[in-house]
N, C-alpha and C positions, 0 to 999 in steps of 0.2 A: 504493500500500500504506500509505504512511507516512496520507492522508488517510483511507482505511478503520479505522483503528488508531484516529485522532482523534476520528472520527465513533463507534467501539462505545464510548469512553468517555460520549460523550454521553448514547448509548441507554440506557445502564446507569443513567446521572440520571435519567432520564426513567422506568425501571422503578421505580427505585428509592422514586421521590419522587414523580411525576408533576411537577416543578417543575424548574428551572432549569439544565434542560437546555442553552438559548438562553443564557443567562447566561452559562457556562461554555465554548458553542463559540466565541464569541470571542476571549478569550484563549487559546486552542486553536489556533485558524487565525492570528491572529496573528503570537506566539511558534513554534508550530512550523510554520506554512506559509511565512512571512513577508509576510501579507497587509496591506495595510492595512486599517483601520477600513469604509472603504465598502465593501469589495470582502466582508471577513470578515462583514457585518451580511448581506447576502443570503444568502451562501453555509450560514450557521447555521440562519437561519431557515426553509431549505427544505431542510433535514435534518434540523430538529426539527419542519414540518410534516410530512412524509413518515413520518417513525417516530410522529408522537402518531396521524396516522390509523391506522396498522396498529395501535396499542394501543386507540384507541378503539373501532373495527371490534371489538376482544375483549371493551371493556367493552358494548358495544351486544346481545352473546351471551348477555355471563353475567349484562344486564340490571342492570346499577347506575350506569349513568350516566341522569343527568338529563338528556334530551332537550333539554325547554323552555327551562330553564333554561340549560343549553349554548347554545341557538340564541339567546337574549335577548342572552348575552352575546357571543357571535360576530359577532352580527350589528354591534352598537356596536363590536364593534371592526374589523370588516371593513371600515365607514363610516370608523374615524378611521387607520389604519393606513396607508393611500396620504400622506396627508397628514405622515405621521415620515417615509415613505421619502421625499418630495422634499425635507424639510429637511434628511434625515443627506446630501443629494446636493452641499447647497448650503452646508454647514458645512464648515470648515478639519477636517485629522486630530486635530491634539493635541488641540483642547478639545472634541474628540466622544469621543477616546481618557483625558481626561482625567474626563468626564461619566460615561461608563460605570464609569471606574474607583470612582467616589463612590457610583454608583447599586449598583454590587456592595456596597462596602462597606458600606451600608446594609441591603439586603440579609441580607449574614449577619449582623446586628448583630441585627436583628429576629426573625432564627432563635434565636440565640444566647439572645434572651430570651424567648422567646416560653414557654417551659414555666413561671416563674413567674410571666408575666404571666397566665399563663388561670388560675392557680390563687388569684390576687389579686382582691380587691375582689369587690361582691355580683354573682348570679347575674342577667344580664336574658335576656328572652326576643330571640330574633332576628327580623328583619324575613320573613326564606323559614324556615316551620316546613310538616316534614311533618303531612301527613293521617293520622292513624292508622285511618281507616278504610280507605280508598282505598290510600294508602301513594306520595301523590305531595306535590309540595310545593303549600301553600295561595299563590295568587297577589293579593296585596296589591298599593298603589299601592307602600308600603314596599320591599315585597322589588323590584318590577320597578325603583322609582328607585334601590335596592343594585347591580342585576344589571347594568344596561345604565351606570351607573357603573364597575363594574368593566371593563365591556367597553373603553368606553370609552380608559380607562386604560392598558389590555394592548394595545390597538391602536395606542394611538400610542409606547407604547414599542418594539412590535415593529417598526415601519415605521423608527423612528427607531435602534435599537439592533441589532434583526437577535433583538433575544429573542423566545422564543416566548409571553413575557408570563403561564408558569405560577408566577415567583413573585408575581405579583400576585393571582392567580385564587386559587392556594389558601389563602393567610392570609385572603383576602376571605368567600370561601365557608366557610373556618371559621369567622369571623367571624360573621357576614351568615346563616348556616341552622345548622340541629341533625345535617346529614347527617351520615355517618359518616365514616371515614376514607378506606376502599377511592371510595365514592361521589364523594367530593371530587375525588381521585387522579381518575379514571376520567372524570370530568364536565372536570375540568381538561383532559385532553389533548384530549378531544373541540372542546374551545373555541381549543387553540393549533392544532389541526389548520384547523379552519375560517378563524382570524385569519392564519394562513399563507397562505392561498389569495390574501388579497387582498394582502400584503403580497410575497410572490413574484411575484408579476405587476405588480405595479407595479416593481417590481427589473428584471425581464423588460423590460419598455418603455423604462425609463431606460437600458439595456443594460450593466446592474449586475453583473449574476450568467454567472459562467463554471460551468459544466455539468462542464467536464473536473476540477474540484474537486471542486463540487455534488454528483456522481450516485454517487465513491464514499464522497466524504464521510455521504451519506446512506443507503448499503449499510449501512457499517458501522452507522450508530444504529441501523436498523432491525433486524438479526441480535441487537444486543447487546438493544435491549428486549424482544424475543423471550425472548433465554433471561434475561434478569434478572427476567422477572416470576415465576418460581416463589423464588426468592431471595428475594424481596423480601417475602414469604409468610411466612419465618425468621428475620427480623432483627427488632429492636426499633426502632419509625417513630423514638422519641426519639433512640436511639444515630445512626440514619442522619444526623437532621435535624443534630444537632449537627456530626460528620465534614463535610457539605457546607458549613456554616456556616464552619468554619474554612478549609476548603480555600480556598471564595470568598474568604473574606477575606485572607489569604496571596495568593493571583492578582491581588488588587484594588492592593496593597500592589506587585506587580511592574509592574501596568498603569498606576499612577500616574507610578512612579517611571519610565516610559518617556515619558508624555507633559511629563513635567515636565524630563527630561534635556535633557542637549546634543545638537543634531544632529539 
C-alpha cells in the first residue's frame, strides 16, 4: 500500500508536467521505502516507464505527440541507457546518492529560472520548426543532431539514475522546436516510455529490480496519471513548474545531507 501511495505521487508529476517524475521516485523509495540508491534507480524507472506508456498511448489518440521525433530521440537513448545502468551497478551508494542529489538541485534551479530566461535576450529561430503546411516538424541535419543529442542524454541518465530522463526532454524540446506545450508534454512521455524499455531490462539482467516493489509501485503512477490529466487541463503550467521546482529542491537539500552524513 505504502509503495502504491509513493508511486500515485509520481503519476501525478508525470500528468502534471510530463517531467520529473523519475527525478522524484527516488527520493520516494529511498526515504520512505528504505531502499538504497541501486535498488531505488530500477524500481523508479519502471514505474515511470509503465505510466508514461499508458499517457503516451493517450497522447498517440488525441494525436499531439510527435512520432518521429519521439523515436529519434528514444532510440539515442535506448543505445546509451544500458551503459548508466552498468555504471550506477559499479559505483559506491553515497556518491551516486550524492550525484543525484546535485543533479536534482540543478534541476529545479533551471525551472526556477526558466520563465525569465525565455523572456530575455533576442528571438532565434529553433533547429525542429513545424510545417505549417503539412503540420509536422521540418527534418534538418540541425534538428536531428538536437534530437538524438537529447536522447542521448536522457538515456544515460536514466540507466544511470533510475530517471525517466523527462527533465531533460522537455526544456530541450522547448528549447530545440516551436511545439506547443501539450505537444512537448505528450512527445516527452512517449520518449521516457520507450528509454525505459531498454533501461529496465538491462536492471532485469543485472538482477537489479525487485517486482514485489516495482509492480505496485507502478499501479499507483499509472491510476494517478490517469486521473491527473484532466487536472492538469486547470492549473497554470507556470504555477505547476514552479511548486515542483521547489519541492525538488527541498528533496535535493534532504538527499545531500544523507549522502554526506555519518553512517
Amino acid at each position: 500500500m505504502l509503495a502504491a501511495a509513493l508511486g500515485a505521487v509520481i503519476g501525478m508529476v508525470l500528468a502534471l508536467t510530463g517531467a520529473g517524475g523519475g527525478i522524484l521516485a527516488i527520493p520516494l523509495l529511498v526515504f520512505g521505502l528504505e531502499l538504497a540508491v541501486q535498488q531505488a534507480a530500477p524500481t523508479g524507472l519502471a514505474a515511470v516507464g509503465i505510466a508514461s506508456a499508458v499517457g503516451a498511448g493517450l497522447g498517440l489518440r488525441d494525436r499531439v505527440v510527435r512520432y518521429r521525433a519521439a523515436a529519434m530521440i528514444g532510440l539515442a537513448g535506448m543505445f546509451v541507457a544500458p551503459l548508466g545502468v552498468a555504471l550506477a551497478q559499479r559505483l559506491p551508494g553515497r556518491p551516486l546518492t550524492g550525484a543525484f542529489a546535485l543533479l536534482l538541485a540543478w534541476t529545479a534551479w533551471r525551472m526556477l529560472r526558466a520563465a525569465p530566461a525565455r523572456s530575455a535576450g533576442p528571438t532565434r529561430l529553433p533547429p525542429c520548426r513545424l510545417d505549417p503546411a503539412q503540420g509536422r516538424l521540418r527534418w534538418t541535419w540541425r534538428c536531428a543532431r538536437a534530437l538524438a543529442g537529447t536522447g542521448a542524454l536522457s538515456g544515460l541518465f536514466s540507466g544511470l539514475l533510475g530517471v525517466g530522463g523527462g527533465f531533460v526532454i522537455v526544456p530541450s524540446l522547448t528549447r530545440n522546436s516551436d511545439l506547443d506545450a501539450r505537444s512537448i508534454q505528450a512527445t516527452s512521455l512517449a520518449v521516457i516510455a520507450l528509454v525505459s524499455v531498454s533501461g529496465v531490462s538491462a536492471a532485469v539482467l543485472h538482477g537489479a529490480l525487485d517486482w514485489s516493489v516495482a509492480a505496485p509501485f507502478a499501479g499507483g503512477a499509472t491510476a494517478a496519471l490517469l486521473a491527473g490529466r484532466r487536472l492538469a487541463l486547470r492549473l497554470p503550467p507556470a504555477r505547476l513548474r514552479q511548486s515542483f521546482a521547489w519541492t525538488s529542491l527541498a528533496v535535493a537539500v534532504l538527499m545531500l545531507a544523507r549522502a554526506l552524513g555519518p553512517g
